[in-house]
N, C-alpha and C positions, 0 to 999 in steps of 0.2 A: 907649309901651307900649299895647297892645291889651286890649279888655275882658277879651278869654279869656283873658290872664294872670293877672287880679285876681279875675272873677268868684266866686262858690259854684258849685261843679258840684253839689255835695250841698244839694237843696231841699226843701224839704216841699210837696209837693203836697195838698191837699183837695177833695172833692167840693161843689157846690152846696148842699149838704146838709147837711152838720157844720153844727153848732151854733157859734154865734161863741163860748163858752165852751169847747168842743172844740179848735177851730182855736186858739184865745188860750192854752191848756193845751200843746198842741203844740210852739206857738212858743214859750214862756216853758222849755220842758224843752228843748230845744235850742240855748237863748240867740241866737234869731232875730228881726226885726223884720217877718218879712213869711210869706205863706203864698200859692201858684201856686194858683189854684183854674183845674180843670179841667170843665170840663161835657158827658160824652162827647155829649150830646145839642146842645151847641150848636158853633159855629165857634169862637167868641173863647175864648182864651186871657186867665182876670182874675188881679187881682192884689189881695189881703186883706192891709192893713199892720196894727200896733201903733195910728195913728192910727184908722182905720175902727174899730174897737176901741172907743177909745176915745171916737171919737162917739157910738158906741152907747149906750157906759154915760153918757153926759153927757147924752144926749136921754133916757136913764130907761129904756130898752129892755131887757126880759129876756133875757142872755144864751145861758138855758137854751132859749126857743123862737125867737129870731130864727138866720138861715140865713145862712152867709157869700155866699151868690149875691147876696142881699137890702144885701150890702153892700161890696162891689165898689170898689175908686177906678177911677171915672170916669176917663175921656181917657186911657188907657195908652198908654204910650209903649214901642216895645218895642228895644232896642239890639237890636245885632248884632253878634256875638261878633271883626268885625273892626273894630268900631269904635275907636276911640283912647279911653282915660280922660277926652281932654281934652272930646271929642267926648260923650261919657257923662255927664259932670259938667256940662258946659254946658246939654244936656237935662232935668238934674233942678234945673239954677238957672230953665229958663224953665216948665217946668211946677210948679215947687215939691214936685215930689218928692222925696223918698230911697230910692228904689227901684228899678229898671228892671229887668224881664223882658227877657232874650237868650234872642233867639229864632235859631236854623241852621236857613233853611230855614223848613220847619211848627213845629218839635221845639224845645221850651225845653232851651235848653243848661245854663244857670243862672239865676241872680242879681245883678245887680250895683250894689250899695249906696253908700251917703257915706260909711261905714265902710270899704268896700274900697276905694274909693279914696284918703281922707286916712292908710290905712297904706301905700298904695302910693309913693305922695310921700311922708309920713316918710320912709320908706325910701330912698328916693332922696336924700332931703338931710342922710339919717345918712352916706351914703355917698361924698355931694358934698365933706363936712367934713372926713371918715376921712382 
């Protein structure tokens, strides 16, 4: 199976700008672990998880004036919407992530999480059984 099977097409994107208590309000009403922050003013494509989050508040940082630009996960990795799950998950085991931005092309297609993938294998070995 391919990431653009599993992916989110449906992302929240945010600006440098939101407030990490903005972006953390966002993600928390949409029951998401990550937010696409875009920077029309820069090239990179980042990526704001639940963890970044919560560095913040464990280092003591005020939610209301620190910036999600300001808090970024380093080394992004960015899949590609033909890649294999296996191929995806192997990526978020050597960088330690749970996240990866797909990216077609320039253009973020989605999302694609540890979540989307351990339902995608469930599913597969409900179906292995069946």
């Amino acid at each position: 199976m391919q990431v653009r099977e599993a992916m989110s097409s449906e992302i929240l994107v945010v600006g440098p700008e939101h407030t990490l208590r903005q972006a953390a309000r966002m993600m928390s009403e949409r029951g998401i672990g990550s937010a696409v922050v875009i920077d029309p003013d820069s090239e990179g494509i980042g990526i704001m998880t639940e963890r970044d989050v919560l560095n913040a508040i464990g280092a003591g940082l005020d939610c209301d004036v620190e910036r999600t630009g300001a808090h970024l996960t380093s080394d992004v990795v960015y899949a590609g919407p033909q890649w294999t799950i296996e191929e995806a998950a192997a990526a978020m085991a050597r960088g330690g992530f749970r996240h990866l931005v797909v990216l077609d092309g320039r253009e973020v297609a989605g999302v694609i999480s540890v979540r989307d993938i351990m339902r995608v294998w469930a599913a597969d070995r409900m179906v292995g059984t069946g």
